[in-house]
N, CA, C and O atoms as a Tripos MOL2 file, in Angstrom:
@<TRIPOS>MOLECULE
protein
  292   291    73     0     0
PROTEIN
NO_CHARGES

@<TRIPOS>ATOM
      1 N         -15.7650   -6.7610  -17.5580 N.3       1 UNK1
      2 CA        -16.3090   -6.9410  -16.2230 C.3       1 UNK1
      3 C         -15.1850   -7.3690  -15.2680 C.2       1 UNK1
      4 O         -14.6280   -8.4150  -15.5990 O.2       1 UNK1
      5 N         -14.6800   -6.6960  -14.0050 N.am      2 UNK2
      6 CA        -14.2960   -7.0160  -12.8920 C.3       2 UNK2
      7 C         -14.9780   -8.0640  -12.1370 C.2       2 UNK2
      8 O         -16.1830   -8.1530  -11.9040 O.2       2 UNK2
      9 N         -13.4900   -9.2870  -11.5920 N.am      3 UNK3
     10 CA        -14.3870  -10.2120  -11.2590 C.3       3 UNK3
     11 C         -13.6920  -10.0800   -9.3850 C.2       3 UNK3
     12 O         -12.6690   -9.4570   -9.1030 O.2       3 UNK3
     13 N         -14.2740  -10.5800   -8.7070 N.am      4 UNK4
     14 CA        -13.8100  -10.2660   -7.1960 C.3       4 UNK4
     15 C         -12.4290  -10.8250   -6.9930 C.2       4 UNK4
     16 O         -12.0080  -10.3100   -5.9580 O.2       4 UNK4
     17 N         -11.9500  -11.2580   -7.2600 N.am      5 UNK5
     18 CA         -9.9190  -11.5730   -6.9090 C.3       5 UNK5
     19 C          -9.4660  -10.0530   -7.6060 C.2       5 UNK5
     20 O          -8.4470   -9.5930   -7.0920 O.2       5 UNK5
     21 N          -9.9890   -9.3310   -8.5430 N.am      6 UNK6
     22 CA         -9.3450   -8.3150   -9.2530 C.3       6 UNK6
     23 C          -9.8890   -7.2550   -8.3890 C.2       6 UNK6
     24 O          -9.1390   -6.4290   -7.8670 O.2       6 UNK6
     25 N         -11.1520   -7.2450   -8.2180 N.am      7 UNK7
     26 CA        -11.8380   -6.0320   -7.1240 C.3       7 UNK7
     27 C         -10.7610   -5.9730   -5.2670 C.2       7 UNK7
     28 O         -10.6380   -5.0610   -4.4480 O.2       7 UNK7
     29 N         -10.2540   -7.2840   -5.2940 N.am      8 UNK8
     30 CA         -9.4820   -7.2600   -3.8220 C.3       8 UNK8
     31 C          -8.3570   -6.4530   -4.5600 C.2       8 UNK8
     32 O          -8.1430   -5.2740   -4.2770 O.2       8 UNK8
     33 N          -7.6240   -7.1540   -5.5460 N.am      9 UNK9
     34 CA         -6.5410   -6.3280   -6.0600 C.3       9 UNK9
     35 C          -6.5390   -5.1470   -5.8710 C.2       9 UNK9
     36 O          -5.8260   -4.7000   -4.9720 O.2       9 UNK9
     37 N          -7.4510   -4.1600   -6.7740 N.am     10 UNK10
     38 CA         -7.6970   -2.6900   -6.8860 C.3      10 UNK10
     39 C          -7.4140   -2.5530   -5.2350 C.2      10 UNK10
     40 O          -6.2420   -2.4240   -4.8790 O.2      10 UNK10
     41 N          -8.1920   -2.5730   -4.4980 N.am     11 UNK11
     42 CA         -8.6120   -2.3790   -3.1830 C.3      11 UNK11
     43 C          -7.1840   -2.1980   -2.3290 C.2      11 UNK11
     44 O          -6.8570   -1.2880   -1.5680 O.2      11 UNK11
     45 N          -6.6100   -3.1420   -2.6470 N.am     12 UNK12
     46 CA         -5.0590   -3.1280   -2.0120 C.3      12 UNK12
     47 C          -4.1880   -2.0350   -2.5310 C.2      12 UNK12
     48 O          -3.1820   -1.5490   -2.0140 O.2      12 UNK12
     49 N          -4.7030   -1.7830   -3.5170 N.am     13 UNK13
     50 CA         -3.5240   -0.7830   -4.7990 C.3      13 UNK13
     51 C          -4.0940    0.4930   -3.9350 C.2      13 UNK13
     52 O          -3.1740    1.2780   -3.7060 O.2      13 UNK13
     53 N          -5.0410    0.8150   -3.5260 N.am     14 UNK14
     54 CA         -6.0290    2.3270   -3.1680 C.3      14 UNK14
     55 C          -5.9120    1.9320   -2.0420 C.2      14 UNK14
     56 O          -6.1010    3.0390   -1.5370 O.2      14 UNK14
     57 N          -5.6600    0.8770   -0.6430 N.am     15 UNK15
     58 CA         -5.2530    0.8730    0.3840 C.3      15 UNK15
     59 C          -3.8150    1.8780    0.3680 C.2      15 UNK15
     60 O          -3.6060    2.9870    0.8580 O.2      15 UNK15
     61 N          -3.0900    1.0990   -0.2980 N.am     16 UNK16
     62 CA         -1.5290    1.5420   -0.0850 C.3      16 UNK16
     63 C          -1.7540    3.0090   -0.0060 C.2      16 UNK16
     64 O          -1.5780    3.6630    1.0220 O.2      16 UNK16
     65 N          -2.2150    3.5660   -1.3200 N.am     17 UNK17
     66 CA         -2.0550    5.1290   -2.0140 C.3      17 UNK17
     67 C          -2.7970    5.8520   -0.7060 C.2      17 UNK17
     68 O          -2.1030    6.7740   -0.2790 O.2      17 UNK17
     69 N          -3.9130    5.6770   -0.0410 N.am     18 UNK18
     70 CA         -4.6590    6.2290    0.9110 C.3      18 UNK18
     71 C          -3.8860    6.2790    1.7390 C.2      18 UNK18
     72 O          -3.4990    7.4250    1.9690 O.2      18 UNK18
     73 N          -3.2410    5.1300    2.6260 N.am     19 UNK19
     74 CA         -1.9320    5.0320    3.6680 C.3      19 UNK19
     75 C          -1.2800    6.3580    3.7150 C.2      19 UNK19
     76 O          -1.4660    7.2330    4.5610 O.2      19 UNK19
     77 N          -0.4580    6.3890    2.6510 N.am     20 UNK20
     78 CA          0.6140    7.2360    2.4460 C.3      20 UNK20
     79 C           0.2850    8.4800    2.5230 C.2      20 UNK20
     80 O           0.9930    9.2520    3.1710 O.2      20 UNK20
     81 N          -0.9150    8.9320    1.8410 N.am     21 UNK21
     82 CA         -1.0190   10.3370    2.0270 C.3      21 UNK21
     83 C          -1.7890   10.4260    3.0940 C.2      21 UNK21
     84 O          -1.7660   11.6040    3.4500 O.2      21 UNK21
     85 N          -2.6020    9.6660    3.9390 N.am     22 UNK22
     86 CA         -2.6450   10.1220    5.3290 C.3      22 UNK22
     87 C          -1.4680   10.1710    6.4350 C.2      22 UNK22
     88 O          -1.6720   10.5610    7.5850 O.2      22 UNK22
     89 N          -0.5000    9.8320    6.0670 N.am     23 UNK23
     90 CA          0.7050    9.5650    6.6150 C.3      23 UNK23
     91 C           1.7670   10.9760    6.5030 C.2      23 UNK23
     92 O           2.6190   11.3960    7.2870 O.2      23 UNK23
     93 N           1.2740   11.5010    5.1100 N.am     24 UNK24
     94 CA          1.8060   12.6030    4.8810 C.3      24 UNK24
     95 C           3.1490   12.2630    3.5030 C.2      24 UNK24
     96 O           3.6650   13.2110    2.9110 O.2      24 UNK24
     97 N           3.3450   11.5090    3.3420 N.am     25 UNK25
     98 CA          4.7490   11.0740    2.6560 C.3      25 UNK25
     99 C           4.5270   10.9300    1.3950 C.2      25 UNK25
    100 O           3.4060   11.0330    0.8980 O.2      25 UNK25
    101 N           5.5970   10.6750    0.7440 N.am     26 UNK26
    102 CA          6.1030   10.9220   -0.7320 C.3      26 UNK26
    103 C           6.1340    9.2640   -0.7590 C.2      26 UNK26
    104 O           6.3130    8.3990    0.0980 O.2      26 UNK26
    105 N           5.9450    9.2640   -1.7650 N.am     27 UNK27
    106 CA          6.3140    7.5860   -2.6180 C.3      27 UNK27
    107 C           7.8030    7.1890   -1.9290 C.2      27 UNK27
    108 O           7.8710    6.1150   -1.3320 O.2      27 UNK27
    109 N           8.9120    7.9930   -2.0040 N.am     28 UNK28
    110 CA         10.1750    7.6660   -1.4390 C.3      28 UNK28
    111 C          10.3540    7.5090    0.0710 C.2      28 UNK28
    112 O          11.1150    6.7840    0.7120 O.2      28 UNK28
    113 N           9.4600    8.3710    0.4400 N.am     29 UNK29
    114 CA          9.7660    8.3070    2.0800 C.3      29 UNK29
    115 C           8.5380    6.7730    2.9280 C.2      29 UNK29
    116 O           8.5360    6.2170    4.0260 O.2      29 UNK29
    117 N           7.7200    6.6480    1.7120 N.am     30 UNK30
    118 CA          6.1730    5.8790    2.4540 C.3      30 UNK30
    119 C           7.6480    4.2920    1.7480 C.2      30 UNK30
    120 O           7.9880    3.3240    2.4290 O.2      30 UNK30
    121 N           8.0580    4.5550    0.5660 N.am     31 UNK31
    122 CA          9.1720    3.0410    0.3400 C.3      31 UNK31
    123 C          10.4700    2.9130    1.6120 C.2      31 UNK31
    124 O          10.7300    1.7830    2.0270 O.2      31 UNK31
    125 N          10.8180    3.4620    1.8680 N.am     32 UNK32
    126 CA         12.4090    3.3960    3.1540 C.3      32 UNK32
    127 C          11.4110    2.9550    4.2660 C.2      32 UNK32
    128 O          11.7370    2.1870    5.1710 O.2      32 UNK32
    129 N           9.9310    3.6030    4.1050 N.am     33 UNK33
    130 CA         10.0590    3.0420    5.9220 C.3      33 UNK33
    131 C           9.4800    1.6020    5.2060 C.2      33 UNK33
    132 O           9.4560    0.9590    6.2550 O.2      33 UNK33
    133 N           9.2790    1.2000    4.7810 N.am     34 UNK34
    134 CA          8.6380   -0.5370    3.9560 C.3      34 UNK34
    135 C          10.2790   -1.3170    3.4990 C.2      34 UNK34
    136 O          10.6310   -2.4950    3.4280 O.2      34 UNK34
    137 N          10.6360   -0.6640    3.3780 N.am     35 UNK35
    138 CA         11.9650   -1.2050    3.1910 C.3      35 UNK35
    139 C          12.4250   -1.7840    1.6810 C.2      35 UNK35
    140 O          13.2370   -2.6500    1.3560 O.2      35 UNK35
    141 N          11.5670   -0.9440    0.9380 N.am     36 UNK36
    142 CA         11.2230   -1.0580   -0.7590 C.3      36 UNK36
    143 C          11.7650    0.3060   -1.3220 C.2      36 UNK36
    144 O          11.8310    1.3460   -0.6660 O.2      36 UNK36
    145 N          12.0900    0.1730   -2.4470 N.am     37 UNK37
    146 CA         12.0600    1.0910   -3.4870 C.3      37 UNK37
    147 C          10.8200    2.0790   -3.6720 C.2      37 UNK37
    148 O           9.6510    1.7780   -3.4320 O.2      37 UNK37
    149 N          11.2990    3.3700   -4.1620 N.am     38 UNK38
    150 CA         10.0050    3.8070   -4.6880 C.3      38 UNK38
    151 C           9.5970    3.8310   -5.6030 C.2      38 UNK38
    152 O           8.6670    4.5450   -5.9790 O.2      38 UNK38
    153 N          10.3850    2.7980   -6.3930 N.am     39 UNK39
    154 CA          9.6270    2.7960   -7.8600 C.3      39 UNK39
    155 C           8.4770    1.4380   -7.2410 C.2      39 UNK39
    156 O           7.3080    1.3760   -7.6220 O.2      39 UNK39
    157 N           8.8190    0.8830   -6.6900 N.am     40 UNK40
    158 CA          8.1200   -0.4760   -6.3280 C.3      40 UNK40
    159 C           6.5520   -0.2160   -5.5950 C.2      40 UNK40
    160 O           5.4630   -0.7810   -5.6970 O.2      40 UNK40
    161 N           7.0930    0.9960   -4.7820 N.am     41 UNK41
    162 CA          6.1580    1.5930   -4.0400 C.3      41 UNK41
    163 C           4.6420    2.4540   -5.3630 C.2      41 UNK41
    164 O           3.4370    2.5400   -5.1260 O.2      41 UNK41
    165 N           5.3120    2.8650   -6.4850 N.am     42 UNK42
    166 CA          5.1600    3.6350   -7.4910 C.3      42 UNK42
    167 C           3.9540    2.8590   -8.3930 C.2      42 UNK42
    168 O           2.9210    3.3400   -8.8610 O.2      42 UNK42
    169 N           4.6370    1.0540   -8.4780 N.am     43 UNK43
    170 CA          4.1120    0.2350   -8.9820 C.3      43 UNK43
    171 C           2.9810   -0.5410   -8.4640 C.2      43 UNK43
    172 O           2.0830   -1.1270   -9.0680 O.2      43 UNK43
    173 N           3.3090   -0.3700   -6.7600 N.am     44 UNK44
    174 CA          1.7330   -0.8440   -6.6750 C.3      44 UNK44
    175 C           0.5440   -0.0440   -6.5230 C.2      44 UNK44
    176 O          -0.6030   -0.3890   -6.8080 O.2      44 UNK44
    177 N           0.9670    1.1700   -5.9970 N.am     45 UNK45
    178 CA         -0.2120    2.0090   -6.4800 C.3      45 UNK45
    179 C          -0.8690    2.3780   -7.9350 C.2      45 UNK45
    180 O          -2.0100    2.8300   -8.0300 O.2      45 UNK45
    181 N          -0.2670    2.2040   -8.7270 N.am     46 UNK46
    182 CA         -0.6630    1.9690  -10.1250 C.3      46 UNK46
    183 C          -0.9790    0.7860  -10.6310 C.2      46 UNK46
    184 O          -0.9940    0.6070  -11.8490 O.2      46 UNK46
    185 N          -1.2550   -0.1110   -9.8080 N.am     47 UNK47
    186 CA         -1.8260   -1.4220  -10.1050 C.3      47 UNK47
    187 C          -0.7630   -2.5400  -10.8010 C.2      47 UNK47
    188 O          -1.1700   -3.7010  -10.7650 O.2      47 UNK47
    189 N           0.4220   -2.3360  -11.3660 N.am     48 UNK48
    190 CA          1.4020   -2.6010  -12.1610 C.3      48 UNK48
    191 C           2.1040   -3.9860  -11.2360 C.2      48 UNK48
    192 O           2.5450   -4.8620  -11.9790 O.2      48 UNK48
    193 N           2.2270   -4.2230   -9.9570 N.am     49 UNK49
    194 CA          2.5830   -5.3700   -9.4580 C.3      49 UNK49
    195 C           1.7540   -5.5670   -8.0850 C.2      49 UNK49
    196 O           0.9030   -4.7800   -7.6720 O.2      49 UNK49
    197 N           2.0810   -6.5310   -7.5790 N.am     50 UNK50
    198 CA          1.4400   -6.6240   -6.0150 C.3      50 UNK50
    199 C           2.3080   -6.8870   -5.0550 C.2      50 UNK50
    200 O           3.1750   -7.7570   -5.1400 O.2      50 UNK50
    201 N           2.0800   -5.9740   -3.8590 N.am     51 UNK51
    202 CA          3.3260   -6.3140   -2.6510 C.3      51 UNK51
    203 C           3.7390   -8.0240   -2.4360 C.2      51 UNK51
    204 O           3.0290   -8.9140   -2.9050 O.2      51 UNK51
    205 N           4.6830   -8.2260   -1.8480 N.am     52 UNK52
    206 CA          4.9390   -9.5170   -1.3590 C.3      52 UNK52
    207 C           4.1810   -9.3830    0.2000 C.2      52 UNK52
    208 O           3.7140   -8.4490    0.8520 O.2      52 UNK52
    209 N           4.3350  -10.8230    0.3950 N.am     53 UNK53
    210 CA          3.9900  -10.9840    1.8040 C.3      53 UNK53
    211 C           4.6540  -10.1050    3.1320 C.2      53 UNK53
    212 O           4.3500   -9.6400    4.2300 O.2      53 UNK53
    213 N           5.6590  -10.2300    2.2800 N.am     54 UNK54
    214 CA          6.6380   -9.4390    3.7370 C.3      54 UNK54
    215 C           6.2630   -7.8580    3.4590 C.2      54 UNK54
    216 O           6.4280   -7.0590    4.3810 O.2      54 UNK54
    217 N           5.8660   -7.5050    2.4600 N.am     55 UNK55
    218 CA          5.6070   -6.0800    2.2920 C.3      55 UNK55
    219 C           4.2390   -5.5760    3.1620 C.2      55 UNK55
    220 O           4.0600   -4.7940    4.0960 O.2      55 UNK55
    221 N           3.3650   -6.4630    2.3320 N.am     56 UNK56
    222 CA          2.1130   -6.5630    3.3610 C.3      56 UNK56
    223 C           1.8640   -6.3330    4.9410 C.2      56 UNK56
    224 O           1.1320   -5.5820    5.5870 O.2      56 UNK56
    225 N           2.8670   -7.3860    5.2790 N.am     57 UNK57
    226 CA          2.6500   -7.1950    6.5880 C.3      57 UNK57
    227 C           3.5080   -6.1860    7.6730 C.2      57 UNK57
    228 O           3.3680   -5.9230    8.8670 O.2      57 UNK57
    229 N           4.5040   -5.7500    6.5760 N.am     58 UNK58
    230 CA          4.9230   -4.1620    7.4580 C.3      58 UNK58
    231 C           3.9710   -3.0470    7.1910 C.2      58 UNK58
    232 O           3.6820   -2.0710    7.8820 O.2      58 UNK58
    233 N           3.5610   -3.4250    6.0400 N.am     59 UNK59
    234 CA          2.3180   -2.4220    6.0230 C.3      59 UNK59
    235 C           1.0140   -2.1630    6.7560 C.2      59 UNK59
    236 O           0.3350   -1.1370    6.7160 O.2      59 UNK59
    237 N           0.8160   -3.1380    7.3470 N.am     60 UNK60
    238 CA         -0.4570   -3.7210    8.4020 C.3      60 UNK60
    239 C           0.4910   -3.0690    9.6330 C.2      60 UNK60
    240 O          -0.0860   -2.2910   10.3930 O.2      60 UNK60
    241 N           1.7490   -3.3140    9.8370 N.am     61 UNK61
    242 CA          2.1350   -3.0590   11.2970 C.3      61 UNK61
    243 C           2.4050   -1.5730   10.8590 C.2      61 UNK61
    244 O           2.7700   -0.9260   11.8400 O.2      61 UNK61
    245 N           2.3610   -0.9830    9.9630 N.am     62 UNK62
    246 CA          2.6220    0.5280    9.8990 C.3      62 UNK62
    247 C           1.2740    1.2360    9.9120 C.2      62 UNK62
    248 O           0.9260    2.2260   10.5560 O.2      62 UNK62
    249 N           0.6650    0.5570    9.1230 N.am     63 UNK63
    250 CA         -1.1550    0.7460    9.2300 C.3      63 UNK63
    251 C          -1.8520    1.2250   10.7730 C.2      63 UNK63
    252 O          -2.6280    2.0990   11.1610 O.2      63 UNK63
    253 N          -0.9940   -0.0240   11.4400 N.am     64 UNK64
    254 CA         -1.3630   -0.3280   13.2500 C.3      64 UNK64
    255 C          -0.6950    0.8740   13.9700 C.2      64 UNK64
    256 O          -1.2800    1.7300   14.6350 O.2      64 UNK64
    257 N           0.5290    0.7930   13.7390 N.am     65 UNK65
    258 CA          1.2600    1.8370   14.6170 C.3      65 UNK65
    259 C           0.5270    3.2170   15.0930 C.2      65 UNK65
    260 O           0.4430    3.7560   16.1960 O.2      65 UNK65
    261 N          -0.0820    3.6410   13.5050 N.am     66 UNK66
    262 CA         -0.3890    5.0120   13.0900 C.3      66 UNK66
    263 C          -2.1960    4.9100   12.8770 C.2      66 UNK66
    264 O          -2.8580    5.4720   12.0050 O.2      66 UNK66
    265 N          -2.6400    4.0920   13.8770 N.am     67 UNK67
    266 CA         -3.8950    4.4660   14.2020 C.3      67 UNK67
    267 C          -4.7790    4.2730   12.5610 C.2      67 UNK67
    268 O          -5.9610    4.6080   12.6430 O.2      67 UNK67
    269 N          -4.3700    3.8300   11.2740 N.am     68 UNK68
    270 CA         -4.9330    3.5030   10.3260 C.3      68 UNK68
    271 C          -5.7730    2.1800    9.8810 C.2      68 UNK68
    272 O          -5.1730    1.1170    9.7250 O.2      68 UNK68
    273 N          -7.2140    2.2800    9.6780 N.am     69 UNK69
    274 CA         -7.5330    1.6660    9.3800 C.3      69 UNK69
    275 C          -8.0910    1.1420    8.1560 C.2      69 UNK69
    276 O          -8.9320    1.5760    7.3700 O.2      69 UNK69
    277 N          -7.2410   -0.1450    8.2190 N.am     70 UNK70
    278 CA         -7.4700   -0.3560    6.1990 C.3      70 UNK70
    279 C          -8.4690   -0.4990    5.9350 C.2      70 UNK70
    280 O          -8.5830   -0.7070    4.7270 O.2      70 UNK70
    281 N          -9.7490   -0.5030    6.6830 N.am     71 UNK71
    282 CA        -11.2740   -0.5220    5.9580 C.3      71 UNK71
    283 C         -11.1470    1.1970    5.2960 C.2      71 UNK71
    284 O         -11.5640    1.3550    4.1480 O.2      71 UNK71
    285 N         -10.5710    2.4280    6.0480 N.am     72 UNK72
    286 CA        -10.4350    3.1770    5.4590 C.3      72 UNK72
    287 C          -9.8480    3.7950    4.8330 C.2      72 UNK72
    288 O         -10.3150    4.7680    4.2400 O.2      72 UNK72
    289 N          -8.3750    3.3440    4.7520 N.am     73 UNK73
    290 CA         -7.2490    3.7430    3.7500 C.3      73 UNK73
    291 C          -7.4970    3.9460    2.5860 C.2      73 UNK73
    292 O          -6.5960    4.2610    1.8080 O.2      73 UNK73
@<TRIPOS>BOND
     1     1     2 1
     2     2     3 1
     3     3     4 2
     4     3     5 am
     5     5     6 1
     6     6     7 1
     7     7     8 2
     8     7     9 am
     9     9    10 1
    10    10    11 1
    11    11    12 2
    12    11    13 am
    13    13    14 1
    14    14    15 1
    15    15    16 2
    16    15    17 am
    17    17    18 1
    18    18    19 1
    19    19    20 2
    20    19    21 am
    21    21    22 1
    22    22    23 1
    23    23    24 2
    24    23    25 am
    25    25    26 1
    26    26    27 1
    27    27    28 2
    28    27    29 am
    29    29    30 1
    30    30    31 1
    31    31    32 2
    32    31    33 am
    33    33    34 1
    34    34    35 1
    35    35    36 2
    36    35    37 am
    37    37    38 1
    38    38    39 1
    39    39    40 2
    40    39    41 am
    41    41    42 1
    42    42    43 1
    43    43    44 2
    44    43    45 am
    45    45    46 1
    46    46    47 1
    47    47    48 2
    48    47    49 am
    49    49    50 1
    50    50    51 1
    51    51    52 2
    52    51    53 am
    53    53    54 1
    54    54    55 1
    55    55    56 2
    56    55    57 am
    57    57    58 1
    58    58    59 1
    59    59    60 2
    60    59    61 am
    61    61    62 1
    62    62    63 1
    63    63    64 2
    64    63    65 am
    65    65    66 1
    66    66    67 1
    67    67    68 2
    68    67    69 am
    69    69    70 1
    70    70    71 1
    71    71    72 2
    72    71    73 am
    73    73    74 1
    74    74    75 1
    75    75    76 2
    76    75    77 am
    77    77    78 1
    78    78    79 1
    79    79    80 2
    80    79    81 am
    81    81    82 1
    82    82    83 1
    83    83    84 2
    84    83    85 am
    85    85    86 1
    86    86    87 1
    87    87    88 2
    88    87    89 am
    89    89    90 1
    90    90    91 1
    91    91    92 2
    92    91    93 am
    93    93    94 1
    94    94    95 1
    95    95    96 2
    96    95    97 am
    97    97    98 1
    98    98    99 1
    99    99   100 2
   100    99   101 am
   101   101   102 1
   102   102   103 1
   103   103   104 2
   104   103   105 am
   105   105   106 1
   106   106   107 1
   107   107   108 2
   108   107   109 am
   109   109   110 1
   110   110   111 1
   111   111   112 2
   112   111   113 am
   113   113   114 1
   114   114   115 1
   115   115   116 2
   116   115   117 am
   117   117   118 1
   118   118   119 1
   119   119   120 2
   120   119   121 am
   121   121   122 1
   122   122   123 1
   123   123   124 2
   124   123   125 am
   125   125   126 1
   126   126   127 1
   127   127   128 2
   128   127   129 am
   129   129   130 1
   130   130   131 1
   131   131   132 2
   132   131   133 am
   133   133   134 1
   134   134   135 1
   135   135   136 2
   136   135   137 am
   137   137   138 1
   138   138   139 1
   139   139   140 2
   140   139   141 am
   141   141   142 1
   142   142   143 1
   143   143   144 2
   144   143   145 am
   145   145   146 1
   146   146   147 1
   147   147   148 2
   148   147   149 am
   149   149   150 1
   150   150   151 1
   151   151   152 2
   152   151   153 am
   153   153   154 1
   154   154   155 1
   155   155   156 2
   156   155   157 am
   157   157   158 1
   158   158   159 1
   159   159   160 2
   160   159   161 am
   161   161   162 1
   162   162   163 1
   163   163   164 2
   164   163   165 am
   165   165   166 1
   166   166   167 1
   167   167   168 2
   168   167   169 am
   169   169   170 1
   170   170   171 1
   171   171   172 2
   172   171   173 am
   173   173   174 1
   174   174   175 1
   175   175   176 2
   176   175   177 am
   177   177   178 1
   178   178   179 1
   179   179   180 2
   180   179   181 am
   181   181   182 1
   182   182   183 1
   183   183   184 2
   184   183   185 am
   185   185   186 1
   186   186   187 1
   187   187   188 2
   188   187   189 am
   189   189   190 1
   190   190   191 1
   191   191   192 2
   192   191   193 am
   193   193   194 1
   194   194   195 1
   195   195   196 2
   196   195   197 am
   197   197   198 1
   198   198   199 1
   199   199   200 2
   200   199   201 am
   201   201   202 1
   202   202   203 1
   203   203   204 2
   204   203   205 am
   205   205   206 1
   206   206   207 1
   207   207   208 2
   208   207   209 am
   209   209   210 1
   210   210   211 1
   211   211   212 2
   212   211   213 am
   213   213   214 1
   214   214   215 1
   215   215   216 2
   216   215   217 am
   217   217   218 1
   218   218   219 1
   219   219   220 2
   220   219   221 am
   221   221   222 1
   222   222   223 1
   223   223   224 2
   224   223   225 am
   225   225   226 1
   226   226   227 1
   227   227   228 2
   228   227   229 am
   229   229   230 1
   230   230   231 1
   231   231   232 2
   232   231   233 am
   233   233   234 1
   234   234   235 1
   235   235   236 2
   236   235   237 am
   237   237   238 1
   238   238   239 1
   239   239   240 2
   240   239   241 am
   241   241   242 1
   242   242   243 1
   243   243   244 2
   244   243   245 am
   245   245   246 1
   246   246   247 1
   247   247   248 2
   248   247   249 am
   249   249   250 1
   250   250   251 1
   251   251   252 2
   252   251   253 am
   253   253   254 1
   254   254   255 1
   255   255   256 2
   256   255   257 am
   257   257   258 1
   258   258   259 1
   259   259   260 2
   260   259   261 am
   261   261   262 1
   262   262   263 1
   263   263   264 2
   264   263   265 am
   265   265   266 1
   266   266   267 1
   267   267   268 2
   268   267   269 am
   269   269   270 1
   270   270   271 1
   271   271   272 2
   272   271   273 am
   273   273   274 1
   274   274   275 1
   275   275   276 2
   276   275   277 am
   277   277   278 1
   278   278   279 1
   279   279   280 2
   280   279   281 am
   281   281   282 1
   282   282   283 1
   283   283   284 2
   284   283   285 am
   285   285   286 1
   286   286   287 1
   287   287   288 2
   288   287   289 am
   289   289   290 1
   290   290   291 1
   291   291   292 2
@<TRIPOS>SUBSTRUCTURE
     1 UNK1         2 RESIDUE 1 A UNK
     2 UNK2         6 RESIDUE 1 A UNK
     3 UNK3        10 RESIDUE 1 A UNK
     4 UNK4        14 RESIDUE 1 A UNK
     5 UNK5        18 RESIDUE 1 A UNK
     6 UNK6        22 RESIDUE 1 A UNK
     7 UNK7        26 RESIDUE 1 A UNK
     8 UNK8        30 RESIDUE 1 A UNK
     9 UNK9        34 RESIDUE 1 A UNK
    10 UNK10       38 RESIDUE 1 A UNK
    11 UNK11       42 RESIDUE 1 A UNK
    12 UNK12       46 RESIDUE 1 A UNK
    13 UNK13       50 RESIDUE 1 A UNK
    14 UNK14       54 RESIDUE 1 A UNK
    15 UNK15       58 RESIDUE 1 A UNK
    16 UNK16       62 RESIDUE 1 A UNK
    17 UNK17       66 RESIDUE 1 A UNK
    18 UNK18       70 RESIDUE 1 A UNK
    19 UNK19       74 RESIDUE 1 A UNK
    20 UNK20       78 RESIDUE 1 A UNK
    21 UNK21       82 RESIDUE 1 A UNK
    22 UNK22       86 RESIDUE 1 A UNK
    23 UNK23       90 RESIDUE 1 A UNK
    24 UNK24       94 RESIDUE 1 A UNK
    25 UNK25       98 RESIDUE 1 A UNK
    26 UNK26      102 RESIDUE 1 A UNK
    27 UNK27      106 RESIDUE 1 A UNK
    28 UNK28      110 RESIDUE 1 A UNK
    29 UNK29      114 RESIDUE 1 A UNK
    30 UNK30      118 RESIDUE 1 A UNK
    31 UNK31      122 RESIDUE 1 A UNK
    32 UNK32      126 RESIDUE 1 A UNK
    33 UNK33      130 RESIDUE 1 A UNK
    34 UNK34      134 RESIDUE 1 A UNK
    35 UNK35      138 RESIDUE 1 A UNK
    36 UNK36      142 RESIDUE 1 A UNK
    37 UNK37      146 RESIDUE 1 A UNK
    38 UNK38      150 RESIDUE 1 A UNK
    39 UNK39      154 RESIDUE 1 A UNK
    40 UNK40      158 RESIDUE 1 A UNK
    41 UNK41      162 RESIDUE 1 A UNK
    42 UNK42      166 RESIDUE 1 A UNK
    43 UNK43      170 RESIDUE 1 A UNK
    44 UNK44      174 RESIDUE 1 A UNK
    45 UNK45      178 RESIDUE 1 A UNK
    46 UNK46      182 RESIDUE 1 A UNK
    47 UNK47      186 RESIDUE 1 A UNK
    48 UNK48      190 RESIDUE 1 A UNK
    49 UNK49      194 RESIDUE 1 A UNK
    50 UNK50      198 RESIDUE 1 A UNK
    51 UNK51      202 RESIDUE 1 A UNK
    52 UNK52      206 RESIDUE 1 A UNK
    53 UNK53      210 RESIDUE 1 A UNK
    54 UNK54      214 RESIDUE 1 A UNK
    55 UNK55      218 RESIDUE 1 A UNK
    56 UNK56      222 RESIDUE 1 A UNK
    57 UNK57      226 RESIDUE 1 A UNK
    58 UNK58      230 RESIDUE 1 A UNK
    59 UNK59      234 RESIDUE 1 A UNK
    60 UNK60      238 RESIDUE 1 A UNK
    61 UNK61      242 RESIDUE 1 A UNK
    62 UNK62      246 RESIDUE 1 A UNK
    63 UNK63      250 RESIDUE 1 A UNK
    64 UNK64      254 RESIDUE 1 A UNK
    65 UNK65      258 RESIDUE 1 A UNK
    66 UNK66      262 RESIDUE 1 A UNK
    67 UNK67      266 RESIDUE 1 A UNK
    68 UNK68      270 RESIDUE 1 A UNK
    69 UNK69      274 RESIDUE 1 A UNK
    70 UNK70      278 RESIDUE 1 A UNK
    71 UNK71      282 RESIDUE 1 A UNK
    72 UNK72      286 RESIDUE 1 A UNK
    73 UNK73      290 RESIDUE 1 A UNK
């Protein structure tokens, strides 16, 4: 059973992955503009780690820029 701190998790992992391909980009190109790796980029969409804070919140301002909204990412 999934308990809700793990259900936000998932949610963030399928935020990111949604982002990117509405964005149009590759794992490598959606990591340079975050200012990450794409293996890192690789890893949180596969659930395998979780962004840092500072990742997060370029992601919210990249989210913003580009008219995305993370209720629907």
């Amino acid at each position: 059973m999934i308990n809700h701190n793990e259900e936000i998790i998932m949610e963030i992992f399928v935020q990111i992955k949604n982002a990117r391909l509405k964005l149009h980009m590759s794992q490598a190109e959606f990591a340079q503009l975050l200012g990450v790796s794409y293996i890192t980029v690789n890893r949180w969409e596969n659930g395998r780690t979780m962004p840092n804070y500072r990742a997060l919140r370029k992601f919210e301002q990249i989210c913003k820029e580009n008219n995305i909204l993370l209720e629907d990412a």
